[in-house]
N, C-alpha and C positions, 0 to 999 in steps of 0.2 A: 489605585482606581483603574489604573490604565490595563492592567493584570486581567481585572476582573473583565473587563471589558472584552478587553480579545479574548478570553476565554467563553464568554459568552458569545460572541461573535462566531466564533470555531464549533460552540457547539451548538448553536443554530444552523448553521451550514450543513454540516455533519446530518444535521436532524431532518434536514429537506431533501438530503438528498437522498438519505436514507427509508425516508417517506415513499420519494417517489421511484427508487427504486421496489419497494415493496408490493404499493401501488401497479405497477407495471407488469405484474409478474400474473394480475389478473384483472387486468384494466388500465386501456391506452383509447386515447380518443380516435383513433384511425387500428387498422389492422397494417405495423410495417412492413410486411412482407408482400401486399397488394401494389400490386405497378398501378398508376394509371396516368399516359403518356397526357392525356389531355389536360390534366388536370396539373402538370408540371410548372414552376416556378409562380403559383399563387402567392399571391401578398399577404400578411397578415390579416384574416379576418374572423369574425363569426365561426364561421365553421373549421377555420385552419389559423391558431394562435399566432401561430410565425410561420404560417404558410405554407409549403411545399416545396420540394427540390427539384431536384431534374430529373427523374423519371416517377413524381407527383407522388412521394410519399409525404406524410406529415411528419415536420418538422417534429413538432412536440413527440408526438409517439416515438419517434428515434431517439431525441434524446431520452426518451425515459427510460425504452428498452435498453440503450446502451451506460446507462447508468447501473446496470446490473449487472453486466458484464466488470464495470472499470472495482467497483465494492466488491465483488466474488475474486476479484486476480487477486485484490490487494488483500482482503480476508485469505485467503488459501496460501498463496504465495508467502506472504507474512507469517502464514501460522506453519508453516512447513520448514520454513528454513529460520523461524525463530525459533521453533522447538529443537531443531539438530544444532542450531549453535549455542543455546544455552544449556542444551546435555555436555555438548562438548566444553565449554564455559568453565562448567560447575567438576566437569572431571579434569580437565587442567588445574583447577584450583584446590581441586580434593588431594591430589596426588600429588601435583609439583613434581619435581625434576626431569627426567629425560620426559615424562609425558607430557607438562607441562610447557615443553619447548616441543616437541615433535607437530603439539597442536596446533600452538600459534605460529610455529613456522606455515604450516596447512593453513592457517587460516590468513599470516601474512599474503602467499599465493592467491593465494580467493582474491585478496583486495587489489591484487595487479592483472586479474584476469578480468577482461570487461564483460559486463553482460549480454553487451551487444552481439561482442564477437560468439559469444558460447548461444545467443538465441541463433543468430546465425548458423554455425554448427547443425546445431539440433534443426534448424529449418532444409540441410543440404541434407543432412539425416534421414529425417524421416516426416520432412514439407512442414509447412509453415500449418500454425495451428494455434489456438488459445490452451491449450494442454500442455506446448514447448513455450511459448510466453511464460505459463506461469512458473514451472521450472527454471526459464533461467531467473527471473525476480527473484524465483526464491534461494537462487544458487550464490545472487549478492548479497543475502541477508545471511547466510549463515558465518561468514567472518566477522559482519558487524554483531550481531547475538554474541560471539563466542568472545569477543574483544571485552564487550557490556556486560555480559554472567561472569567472566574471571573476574573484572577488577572490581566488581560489587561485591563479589564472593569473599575475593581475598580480606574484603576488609571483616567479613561478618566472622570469617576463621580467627582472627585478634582476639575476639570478644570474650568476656569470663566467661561466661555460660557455654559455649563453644567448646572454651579449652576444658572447661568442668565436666563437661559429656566426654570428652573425648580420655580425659583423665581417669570418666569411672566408666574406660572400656568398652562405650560404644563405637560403633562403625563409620567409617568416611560415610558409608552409603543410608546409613540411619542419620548421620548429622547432616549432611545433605540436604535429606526429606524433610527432615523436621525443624530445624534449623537456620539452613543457609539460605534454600530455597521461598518460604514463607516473608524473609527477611528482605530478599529482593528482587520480589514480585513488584513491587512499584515499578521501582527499575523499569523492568522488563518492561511496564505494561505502557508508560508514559514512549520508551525506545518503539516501540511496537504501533503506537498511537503517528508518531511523527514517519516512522517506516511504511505506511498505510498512502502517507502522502508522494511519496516517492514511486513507492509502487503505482498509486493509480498516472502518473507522471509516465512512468517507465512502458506502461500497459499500454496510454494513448503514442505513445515514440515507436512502440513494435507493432502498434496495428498502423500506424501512417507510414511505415518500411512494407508493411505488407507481409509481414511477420507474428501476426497476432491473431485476433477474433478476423474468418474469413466470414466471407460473405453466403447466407443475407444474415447471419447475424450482426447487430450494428454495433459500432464502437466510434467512439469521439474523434480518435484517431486515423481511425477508416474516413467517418465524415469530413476532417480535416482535410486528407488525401484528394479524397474526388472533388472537393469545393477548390482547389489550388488552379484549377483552370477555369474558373471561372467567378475568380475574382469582380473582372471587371462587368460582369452579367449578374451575378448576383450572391456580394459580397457578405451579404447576411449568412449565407452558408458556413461560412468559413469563421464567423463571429459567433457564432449559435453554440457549437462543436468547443469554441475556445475559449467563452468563457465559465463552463459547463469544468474545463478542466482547470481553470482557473479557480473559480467557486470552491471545486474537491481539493485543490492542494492547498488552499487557505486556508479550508476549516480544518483540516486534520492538522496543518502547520500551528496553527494557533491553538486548538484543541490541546495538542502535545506540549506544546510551550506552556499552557497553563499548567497544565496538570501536573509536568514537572517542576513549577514554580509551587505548588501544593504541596508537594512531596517531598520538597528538600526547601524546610524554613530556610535557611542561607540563603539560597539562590535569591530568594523572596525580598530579604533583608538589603543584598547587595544590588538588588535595581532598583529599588524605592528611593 
């Protein structure tokens, strides 16, 4: 009961936010990119839901705008470096031996390399950006993918049907496609569900470094940033931004928790 629950929980959050990111893309109750100085640190009312910040844009409209931003890093990002780690994944596990280890050594490195430092990099590079953001998200997600496709992989390579194809002479690369990969798309897609929450995590951490979505496009994390001095004036700011990022790592956390309790009766069995 409790399963279904947070699953449902995850994927109503998911669905609001998702809502209003879509929403936003052609309708915000204010225009955020309008300053207007007079109009700055309004109270929740009528006309401004949660008011105004310090240089009088509305509240609402930022976060909605910046909820486009945080679902686009975490979609792109996610699907960039889940697809290069579970190619690689799936040709570790085709192949085995020296390839087998050359990869996951590469993919060991990946998990000691932080993403911070490599967004950093990429920011000394070629300056801070939401383009070098999503890169490096998605430059952690390709060791996690490549770890998740072998060992799902390896086990579907066991299987009679598997060794029966491969017995009457088909290809690592035909068994693959038709095969291995079909078999552990759950997998993948439950890993990819709970990676979506990290990423939008990761996304609000490199725009409040100043690293991420520059300005005026908005991000949770930016909001975050500029509301930190002005706590004591007006701490809604800073409450607005955070639990916007709070909301998006719940549902997709709980979203993935279900889903992979769906997908593998066990799991299901052993928390009941």
């Amino acid at each position: 009961m409790t399963r279904a629950i947070n699953l449902r929980i995850g994927a109503g959050l998911v669905l609001v936010l998702t809502v209003a990111a879509l929403l936003s893309l052609v309708w915000t109750p204010y225009d955020y990119t309008v300053l207007s100085v007079t109009q700055k640190f309004r109270p929740p009312s009528a006309d401004h839901w949660l008011g105004t910040d310090q240089l009088g844009r509305d509240v609402v409209s930022l976060l909605m705008a910046a909820s486009v931003n945080s679902l686009a890093v975490a979609f792109i990002s996610v699907g960039i470096g889940g697809s290069i780690g579970t190619a690689l994944g799936l040709t570790a596990s085709a192949f085995g031996g020296w390839v087998e280890t050359v990869i996951m050594r590469v993919a060991d490195l990946g998990f000691a390399f932080p993403a911070l430092l490599f967004a950093i990099m990429l920011a000394a590079a070629f300056g801070p950006s939401l383009t070098n953001a999503i890169l490096a998200i998605a430059f952690i997600n390709v060791p996690i993918f490549t770890r998740v496709a072998r060992g799902a992989a390896n086990q579907i390579w066991t299987r009679d049907y598997v060794l029966a194809g491969r017995a009457a002479g088909a290809s690592q690369f035909s068994l693959t496609i038709d095969h291995v990969l079909p078999n552990i798309s759950a997998t993948l897609i439950v890993q990819a569900t709970i990676e979506f929450a990290v990423a939008i995590l990761a996304e609000a951490a490199l725009s409040y470094l100043g690293l991420g979505a520059q300005p005026p496009m908005p991000s949770w994390g930016r909001m975050l940033n500029e509301a930190q001095t002005l706590m004591y004036l007006a701490p809604q700011l800073a409450i607005y931004p955070g639990l916007c990022i709070i909301a998006a790592v719940l549902g997709f956390g709980l979203l993935g928790d279900g889903l992979r309790d769906i997908s593998d009766p066990r799991l299901a069995r052993a928390r009941a």
